[in-house]
ChimeraX commands (.cxc) that place a marker at each C-alpha (Angstrom):
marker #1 position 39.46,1.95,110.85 radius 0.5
marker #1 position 40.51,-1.38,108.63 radius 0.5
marker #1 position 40.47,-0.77,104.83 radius 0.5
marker #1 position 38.48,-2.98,102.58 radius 0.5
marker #1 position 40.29,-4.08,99.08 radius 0.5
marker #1 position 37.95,-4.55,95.94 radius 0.5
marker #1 position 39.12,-5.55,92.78 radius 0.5
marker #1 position 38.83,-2.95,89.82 radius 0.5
marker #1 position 35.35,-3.21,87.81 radius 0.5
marker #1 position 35.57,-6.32,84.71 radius 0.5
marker #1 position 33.10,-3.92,82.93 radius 0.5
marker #1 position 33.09,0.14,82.35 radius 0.5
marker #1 position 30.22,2.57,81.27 radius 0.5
marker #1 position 28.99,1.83,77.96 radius 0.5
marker #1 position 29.91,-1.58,77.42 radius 0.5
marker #1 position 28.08,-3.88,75.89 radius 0.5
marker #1 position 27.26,-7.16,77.85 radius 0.5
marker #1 position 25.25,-9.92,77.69 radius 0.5
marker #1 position 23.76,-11.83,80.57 radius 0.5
marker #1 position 20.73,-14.90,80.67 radius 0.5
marker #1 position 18.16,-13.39,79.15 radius 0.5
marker #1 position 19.73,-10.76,76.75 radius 0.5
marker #1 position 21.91,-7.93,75.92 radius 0.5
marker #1 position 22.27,-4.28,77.02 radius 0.5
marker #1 position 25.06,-1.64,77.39 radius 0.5
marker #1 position 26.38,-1.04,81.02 radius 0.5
marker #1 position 24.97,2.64,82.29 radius 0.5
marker #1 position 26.72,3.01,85.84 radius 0.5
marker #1 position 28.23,0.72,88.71 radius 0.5
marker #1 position 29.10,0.80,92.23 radius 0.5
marker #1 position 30.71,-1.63,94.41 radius 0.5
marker #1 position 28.09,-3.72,97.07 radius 0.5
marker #1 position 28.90,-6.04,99.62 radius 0.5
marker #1 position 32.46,-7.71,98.28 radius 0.5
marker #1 position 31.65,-7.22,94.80 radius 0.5
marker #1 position 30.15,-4.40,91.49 radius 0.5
marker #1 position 26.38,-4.01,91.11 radius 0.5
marker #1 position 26.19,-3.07,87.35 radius 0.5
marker #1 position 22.92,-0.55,86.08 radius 0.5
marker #1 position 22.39,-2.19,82.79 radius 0.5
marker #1 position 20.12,-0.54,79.91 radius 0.5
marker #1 position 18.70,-3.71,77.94 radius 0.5
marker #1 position 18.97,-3.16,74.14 radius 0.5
marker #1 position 15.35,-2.54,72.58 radius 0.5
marker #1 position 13.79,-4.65,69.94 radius 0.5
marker #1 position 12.44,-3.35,67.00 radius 0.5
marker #1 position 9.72,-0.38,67.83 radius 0.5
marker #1 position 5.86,-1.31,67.69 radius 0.5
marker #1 position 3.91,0.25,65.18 radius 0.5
marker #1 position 1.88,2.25,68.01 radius 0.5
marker #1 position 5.35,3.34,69.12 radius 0.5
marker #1 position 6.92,3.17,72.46 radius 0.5
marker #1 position 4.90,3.89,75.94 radius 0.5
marker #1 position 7.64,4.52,78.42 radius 0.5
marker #1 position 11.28,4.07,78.91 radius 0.5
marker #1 position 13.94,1.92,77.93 radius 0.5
marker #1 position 14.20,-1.63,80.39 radius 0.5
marker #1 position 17.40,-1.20,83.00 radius 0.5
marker #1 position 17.89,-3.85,85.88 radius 0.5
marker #1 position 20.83,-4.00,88.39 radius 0.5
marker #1 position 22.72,-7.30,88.10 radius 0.5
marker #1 position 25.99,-8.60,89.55 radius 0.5
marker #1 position 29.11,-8.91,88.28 radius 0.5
marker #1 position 28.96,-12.54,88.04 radius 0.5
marker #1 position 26.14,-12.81,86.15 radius 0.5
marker #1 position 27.82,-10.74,83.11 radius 0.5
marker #1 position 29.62,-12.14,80.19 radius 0.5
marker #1 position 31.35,-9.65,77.66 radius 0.5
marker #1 position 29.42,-9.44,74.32 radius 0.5
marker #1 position 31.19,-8.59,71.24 radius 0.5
marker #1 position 27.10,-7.47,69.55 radius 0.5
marker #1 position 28.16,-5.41,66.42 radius 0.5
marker #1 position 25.06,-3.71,67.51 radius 0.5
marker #1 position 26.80,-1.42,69.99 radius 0.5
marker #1 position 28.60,0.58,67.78 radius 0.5
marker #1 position 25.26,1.36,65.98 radius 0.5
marker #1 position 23.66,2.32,69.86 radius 0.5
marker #1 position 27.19,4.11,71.39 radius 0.5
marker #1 position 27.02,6.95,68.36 radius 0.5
marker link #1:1,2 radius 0.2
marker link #1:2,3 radius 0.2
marker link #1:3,4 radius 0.2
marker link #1:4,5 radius 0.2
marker link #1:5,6 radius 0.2
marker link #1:6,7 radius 0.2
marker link #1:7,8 radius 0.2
marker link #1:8,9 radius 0.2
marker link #1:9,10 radius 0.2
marker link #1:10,11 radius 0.2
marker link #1:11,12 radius 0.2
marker link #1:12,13 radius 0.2
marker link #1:13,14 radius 0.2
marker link #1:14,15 radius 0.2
marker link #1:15,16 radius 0.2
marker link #1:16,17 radius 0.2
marker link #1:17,18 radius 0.2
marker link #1:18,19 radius 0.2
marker link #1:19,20 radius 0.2
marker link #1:20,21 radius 0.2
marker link #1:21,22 radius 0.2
marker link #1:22,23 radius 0.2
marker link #1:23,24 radius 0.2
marker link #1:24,25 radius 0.2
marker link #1:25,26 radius 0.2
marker link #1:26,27 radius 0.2
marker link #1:27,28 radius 0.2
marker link #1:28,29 radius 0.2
marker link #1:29,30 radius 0.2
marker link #1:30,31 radius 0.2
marker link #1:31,32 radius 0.2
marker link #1:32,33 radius 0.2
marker link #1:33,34 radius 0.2
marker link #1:34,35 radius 0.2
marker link #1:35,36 radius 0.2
marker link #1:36,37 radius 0.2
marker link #1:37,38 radius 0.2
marker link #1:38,39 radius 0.2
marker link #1:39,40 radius 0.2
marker link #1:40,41 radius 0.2
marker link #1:41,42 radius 0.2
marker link #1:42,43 radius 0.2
marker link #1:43,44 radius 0.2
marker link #1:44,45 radius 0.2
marker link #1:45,46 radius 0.2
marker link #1:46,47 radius 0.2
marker link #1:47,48 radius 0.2
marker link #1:48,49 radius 0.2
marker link #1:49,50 radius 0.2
marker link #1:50,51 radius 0.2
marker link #1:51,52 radius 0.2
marker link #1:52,53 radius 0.2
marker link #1:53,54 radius 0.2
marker link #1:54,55 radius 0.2
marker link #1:55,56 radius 0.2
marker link #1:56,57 radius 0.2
marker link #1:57,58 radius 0.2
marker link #1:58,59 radius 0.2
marker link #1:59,60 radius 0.2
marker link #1:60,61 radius 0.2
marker link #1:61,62 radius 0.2
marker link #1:62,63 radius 0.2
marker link #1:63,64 radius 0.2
marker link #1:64,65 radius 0.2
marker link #1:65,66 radius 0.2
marker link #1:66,67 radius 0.2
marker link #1:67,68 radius 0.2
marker link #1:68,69 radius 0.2
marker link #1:69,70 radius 0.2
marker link #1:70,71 radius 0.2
marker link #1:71,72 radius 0.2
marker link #1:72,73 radius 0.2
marker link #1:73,74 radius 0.2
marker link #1:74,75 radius 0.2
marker link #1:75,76 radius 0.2
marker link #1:76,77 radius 0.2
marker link #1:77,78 radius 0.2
marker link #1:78,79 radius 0.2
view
């Protein structure tokens, strides 16, 4: 059995991050071939008048492709 070293995750469960193409708050990871797979929950714009049909946008990005954010927004979203 050989061991496999990872490095500890840059960015933890409700952090807000930003990324090319927007913003969002970081719902779960798990590590994936060599490196974190981060769930992220994009941040919503302001609600339509007919209101919202579904749920919130989440995709699954990569470590790399993650910048910290320092949105004042967050606070607001985190409670």
């Amino acid at each position: 059995m050989t061991a496999t070293l990872m490095r500890v995750p840059k960015f933890r469960n409700t952090q807000w991050v930003s990324f090319i193409g927007g913003e969002g708050i970081v719902r779960s990871y798990k590590p994936e071939e060599g490196t974190w797979m981060y769930l992220i929950e994009m941040a919503l714009g302001l609600e339509p008048d007919f209101g919202r049909v579904g749920a919130e946008t989440k995709i699954l990005l990569t470590e790399a492709d993650l910048r910290h954010s320092s949105n004042q927004l967050a606070d607001f979203i985190q409670g």
